[in-house]
Backbone and ligand atoms as CSV (ligand in chain L), in Angstrom:
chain,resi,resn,atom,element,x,y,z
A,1,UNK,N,N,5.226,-0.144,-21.880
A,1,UNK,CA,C,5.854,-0.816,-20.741
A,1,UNK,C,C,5.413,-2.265,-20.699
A,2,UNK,N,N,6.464,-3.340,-20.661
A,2,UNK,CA,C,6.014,-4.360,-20.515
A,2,UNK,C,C,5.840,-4.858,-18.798
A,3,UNK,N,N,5.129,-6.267,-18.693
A,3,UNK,CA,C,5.503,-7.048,-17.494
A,3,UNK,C,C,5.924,-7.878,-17.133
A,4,UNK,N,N,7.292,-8.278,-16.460
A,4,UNK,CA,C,7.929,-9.438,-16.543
A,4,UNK,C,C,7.019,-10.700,-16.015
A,5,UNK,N,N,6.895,-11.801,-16.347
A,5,UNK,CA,C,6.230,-13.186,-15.674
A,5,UNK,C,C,6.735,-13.014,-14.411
A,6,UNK,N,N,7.909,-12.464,-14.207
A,6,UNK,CA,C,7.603,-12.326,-12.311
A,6,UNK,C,C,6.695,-11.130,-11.642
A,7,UNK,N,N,6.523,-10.018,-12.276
A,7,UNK,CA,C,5.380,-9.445,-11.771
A,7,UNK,C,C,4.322,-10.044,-11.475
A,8,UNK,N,N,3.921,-11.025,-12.650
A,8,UNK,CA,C,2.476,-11.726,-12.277
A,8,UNK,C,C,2.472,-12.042,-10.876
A,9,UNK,N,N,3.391,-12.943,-10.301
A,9,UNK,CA,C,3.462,-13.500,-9.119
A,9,UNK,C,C,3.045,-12.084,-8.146
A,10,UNK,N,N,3.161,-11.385,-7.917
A,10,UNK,CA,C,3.121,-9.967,-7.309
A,10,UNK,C,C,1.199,-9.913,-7.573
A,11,UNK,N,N,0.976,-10.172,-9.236
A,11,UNK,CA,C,-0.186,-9.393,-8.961
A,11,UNK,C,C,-1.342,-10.307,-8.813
A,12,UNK,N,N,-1.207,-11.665,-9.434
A,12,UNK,CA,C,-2.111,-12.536,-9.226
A,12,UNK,C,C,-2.123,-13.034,-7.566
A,13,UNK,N,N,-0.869,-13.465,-7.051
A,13,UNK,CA,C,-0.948,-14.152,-5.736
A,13,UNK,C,C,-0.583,-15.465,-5.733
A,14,UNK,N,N,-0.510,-16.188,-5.066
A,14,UNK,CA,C,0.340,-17.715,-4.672
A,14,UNK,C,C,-0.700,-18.689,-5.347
A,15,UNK,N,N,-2.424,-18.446,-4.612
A,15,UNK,CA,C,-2.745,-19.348,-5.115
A,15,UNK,C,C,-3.467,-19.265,-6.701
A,16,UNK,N,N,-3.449,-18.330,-7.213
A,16,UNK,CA,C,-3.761,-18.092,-8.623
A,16,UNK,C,C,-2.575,-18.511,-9.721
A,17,UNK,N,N,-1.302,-18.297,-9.068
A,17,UNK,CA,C,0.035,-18.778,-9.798
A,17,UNK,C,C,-0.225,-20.276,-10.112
A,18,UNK,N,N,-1.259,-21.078,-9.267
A,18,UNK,CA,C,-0.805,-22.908,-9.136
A,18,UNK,C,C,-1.969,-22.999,-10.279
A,19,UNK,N,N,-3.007,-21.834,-11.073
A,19,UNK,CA,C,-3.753,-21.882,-11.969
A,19,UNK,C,C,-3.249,-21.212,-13.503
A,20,UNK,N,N,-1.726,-20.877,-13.423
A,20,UNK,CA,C,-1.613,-19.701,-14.009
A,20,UNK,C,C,-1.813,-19.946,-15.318
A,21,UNK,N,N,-1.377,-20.861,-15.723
A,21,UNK,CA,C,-1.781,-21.505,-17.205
A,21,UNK,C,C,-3.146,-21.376,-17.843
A,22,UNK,N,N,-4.413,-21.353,-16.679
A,22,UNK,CA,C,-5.947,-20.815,-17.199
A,22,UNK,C,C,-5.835,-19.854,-17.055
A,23,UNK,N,N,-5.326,-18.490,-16.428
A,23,UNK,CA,C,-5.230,-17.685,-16.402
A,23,UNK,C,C,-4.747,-16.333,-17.402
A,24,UNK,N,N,-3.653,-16.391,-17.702
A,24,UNK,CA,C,-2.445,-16.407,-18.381
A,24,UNK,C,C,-3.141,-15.319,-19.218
A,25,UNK,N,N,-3.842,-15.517,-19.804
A,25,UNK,CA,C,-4.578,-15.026,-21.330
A,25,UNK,C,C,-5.584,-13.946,-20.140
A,26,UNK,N,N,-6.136,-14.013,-19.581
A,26,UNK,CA,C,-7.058,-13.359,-18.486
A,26,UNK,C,C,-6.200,-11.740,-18.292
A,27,UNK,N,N,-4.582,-12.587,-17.582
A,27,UNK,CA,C,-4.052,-11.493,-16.939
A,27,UNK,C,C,-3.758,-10.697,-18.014
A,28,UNK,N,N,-3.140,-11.029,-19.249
A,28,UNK,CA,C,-2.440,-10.947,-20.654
A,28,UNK,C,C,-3.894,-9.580,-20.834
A,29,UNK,N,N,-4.962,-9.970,-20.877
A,29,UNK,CA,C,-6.046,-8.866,-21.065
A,29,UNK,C,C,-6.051,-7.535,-20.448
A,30,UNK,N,N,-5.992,-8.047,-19.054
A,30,UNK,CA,C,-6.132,-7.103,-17.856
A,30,UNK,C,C,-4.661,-6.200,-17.627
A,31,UNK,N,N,-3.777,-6.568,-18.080
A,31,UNK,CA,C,-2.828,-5.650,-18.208
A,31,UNK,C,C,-3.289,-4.947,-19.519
A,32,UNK,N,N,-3.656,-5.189,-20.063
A,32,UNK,CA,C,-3.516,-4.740,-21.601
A,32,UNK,C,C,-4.718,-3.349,-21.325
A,33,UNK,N,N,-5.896,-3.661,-20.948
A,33,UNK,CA,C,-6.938,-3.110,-20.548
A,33,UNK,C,C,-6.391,-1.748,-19.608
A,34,UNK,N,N,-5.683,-1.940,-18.773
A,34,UNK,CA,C,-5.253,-0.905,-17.847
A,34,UNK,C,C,-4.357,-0.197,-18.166
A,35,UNK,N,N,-2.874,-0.744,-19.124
A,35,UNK,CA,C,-2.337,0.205,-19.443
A,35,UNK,C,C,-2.829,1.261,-20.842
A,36,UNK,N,N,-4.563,0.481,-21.026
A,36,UNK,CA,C,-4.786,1.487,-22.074
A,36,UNK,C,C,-5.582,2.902,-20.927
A,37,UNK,N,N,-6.309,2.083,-20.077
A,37,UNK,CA,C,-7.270,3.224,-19.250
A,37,UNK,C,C,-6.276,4.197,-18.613
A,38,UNK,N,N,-4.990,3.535,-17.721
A,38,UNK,CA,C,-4.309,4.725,-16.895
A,38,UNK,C,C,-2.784,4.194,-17.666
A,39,UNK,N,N,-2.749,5.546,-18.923
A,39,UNK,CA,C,-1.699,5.948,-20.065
A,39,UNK,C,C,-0.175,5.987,-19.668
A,40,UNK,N,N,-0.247,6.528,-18.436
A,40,UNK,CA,C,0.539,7.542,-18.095
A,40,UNK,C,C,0.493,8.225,-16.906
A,41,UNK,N,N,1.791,8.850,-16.307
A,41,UNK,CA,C,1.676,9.995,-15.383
A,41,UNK,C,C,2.336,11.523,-15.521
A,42,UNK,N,N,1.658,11.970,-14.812
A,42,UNK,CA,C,2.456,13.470,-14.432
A,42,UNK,C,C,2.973,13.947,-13.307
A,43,UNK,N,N,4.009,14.740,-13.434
A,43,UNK,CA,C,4.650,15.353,-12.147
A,43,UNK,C,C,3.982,17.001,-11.715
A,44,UNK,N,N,3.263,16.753,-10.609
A,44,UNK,CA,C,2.559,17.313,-9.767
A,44,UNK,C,C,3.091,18.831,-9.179
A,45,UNK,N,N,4.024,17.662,-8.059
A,45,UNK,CA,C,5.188,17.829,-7.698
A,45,UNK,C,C,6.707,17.275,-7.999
A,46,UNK,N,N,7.363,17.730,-7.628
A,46,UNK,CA,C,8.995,16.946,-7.232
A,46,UNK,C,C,8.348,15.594,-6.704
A,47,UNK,N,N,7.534,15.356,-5.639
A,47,UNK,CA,C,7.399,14.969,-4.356
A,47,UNK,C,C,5.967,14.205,-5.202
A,48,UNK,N,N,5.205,14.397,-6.200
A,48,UNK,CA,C,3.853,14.024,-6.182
A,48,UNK,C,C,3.764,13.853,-7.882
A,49,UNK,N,N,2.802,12.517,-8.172
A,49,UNK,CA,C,2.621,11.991,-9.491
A,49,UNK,C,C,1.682,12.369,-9.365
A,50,UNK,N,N,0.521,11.969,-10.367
A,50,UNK,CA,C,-0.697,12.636,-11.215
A,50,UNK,C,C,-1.086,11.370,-11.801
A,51,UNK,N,N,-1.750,10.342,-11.797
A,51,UNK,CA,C,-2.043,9.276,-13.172
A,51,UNK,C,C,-2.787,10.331,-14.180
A,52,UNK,N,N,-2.779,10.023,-15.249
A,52,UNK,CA,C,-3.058,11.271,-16.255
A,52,UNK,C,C,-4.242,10.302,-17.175
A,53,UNK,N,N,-5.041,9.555,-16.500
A,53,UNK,CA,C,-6.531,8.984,-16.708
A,53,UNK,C,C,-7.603,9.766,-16.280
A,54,UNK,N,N,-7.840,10.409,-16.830
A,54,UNK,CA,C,-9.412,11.436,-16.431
A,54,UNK,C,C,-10.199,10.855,-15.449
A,55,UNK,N,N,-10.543,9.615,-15.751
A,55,UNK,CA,C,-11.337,8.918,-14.435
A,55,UNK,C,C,-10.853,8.377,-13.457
A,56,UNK,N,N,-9.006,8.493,-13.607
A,56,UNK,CA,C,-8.610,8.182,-11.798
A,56,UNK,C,C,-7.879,9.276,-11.529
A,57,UNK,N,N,-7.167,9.774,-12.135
A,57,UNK,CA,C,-6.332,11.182,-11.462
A,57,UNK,C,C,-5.790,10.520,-10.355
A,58,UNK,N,N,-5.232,9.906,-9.956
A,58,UNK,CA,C,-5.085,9.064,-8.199
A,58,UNK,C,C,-3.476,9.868,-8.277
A,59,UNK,N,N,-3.658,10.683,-7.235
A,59,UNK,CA,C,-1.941,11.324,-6.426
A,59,UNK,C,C,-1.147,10.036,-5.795
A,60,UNK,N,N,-0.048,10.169,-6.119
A,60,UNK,CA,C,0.768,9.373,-5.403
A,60,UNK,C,C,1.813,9.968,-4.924
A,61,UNK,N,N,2.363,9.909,-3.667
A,61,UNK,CA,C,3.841,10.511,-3.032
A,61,UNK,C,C,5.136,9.632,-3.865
A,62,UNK,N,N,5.992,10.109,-3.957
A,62,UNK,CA,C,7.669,8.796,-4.326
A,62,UNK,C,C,8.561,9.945,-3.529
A,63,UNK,N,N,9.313,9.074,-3.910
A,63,UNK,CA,C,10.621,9.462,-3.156
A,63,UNK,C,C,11.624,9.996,-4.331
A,64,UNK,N,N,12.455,11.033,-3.601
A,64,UNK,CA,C,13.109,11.883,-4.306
A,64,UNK,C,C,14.546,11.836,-3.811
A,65,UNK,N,N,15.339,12.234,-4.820
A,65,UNK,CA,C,17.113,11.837,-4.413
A,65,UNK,C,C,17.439,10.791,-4.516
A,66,UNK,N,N,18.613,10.632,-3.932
A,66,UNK,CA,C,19.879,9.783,-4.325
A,66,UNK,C,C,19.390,8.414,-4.680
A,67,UNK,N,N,19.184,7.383,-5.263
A,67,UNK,CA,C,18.658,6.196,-5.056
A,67,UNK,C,C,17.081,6.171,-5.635
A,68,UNK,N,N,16.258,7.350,-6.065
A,68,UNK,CA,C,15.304,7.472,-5.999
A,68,UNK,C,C,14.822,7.402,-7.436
A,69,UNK,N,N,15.527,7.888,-8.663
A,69,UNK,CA,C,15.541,8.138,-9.979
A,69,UNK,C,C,14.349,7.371,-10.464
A,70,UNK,N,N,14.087,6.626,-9.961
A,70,UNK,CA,C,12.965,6.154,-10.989
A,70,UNK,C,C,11.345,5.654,-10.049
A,71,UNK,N,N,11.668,6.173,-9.333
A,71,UNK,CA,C,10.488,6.637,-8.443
A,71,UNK,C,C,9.284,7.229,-8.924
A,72,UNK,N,N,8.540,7.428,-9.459
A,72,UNK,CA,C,8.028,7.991,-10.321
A,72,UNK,C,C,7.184,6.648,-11.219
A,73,UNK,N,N,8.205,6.319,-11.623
A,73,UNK,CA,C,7.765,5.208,-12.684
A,73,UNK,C,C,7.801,3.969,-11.816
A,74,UNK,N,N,8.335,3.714,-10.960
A,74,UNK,CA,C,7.799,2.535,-9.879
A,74,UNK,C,C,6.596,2.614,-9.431
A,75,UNK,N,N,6.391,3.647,-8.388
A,75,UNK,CA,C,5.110,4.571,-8.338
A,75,UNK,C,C,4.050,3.921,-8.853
A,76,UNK,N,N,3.832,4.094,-10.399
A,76,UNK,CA,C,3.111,4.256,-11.458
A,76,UNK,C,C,2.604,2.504,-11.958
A,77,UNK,N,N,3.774,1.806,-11.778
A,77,UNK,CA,C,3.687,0.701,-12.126
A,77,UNK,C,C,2.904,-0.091,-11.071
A,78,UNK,N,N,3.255,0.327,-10.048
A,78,UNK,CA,C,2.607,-0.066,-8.918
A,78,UNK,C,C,1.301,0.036,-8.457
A,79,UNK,N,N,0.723,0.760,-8.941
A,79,UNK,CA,C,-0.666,1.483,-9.349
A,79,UNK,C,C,-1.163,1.016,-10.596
A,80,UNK,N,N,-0.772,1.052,-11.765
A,80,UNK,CA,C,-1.359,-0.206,-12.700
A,80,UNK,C,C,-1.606,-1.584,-12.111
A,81,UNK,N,N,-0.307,-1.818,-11.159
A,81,UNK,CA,C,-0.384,-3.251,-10.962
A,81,UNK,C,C,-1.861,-3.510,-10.041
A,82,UNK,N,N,-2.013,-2.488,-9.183
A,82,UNK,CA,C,-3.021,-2.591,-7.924
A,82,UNK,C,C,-4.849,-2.812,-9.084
A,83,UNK,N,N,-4.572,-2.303,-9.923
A,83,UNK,CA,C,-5.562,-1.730,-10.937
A,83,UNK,C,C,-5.861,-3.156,-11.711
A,84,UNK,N,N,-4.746,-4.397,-11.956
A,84,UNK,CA,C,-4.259,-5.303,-12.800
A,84,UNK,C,C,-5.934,-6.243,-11.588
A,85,UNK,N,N,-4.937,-6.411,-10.371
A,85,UNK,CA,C,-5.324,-7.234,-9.378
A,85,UNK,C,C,-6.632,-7.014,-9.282
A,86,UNK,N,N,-7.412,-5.218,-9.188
A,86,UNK,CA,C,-8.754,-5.621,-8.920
A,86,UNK,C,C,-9.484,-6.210,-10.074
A,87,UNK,N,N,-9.034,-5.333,-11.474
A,87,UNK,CA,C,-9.598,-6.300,-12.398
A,87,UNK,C,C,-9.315,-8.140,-12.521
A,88,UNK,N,N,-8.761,-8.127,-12.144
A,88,UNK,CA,C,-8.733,-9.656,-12.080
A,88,UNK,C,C,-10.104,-10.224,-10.933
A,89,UNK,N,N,-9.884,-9.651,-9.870
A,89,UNK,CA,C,-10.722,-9.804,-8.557
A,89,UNK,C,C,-12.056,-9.615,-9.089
A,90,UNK,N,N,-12.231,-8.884,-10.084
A,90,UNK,CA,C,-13.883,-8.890,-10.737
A,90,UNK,C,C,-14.091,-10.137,-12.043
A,91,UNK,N,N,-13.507,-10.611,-12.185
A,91,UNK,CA,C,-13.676,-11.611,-13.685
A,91,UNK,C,C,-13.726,-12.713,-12.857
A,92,UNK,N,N,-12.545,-12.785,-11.451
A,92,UNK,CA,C,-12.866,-14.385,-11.139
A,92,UNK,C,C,-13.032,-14.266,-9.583
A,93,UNK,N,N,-14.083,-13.965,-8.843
A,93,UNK,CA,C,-15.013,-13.705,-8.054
A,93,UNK,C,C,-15.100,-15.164,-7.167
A,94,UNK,N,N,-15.280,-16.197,-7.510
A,94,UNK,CA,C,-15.332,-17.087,-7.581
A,94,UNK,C,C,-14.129,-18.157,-6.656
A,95,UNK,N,N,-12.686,-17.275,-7.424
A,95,UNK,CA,C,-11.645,-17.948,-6.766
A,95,UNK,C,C,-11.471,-17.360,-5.137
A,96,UNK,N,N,-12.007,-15.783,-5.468
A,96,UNK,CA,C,-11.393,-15.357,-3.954
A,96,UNK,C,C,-12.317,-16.011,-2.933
A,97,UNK,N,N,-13.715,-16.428,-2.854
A,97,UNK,CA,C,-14.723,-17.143,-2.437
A,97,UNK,C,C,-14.089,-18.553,-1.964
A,98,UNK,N,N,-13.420,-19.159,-2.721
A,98,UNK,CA,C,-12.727,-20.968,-2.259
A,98,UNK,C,C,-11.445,-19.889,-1.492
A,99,UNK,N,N,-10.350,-19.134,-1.561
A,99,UNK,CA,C,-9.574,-18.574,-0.708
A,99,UNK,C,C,-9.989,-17.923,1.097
A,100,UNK,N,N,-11.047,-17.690,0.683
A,100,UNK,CA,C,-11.817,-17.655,1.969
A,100,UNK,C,C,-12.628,-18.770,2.669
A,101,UNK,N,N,-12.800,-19.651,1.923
A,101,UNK,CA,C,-13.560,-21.087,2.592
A,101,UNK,C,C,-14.443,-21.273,2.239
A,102,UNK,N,N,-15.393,-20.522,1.110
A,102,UNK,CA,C,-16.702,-20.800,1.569
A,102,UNK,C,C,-17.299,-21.315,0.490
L,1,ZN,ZN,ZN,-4.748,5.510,-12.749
């Protein structure tokens, strides 16, 4: 699965985008890193995913029916992405520190 350059915006944030060029190679890692740790998912339920990473197993609800088809894999992406952001939040520690003021 790839990530479009507009996801980034989603996972880095507004003011990491006005750095994205130092970045770039960072995020380029941290996706790379996560979609090796959480592979994949499984269906639980109809109603319930599975990440199929031994060390997160993390349940997720989606939505089912008309409109819903790929629910599942949104889900999933969405949960890498959350996974993208904290690893990022641990390498540059630093930036969220000037985002808060201090
Ligand atoms: Zn996971």
């Amino acid at each position: 699965m790839s990530i479009e350059l507009t996801d980034f915006t989603t996972v880095v944030g507004d003011t990491a985008v006005a750095e994205f060029s130092a970045t770039a190679e960072a995020v380029t890692e941290a996706v790379r890193q996560i979609e090796l740790e959480h592979p994949g998912f499984s269906h639980s339920y109809s109603t319930l995913i599975r990440c199929n990473a031994w060390a997160c197993s993390q349940y997720m609800d989606i939505e089912v029916g008309r409109g819903h088809n790929n629910a599942g894999a949104e889900a999933y992406a969405a949960h890498r992405a959350e996974r993208v952001d904290a690893r990022l939040a641990e390498w540059f520690p630093q930036q969220r520190d000037e985002e808060l003021g201090n």
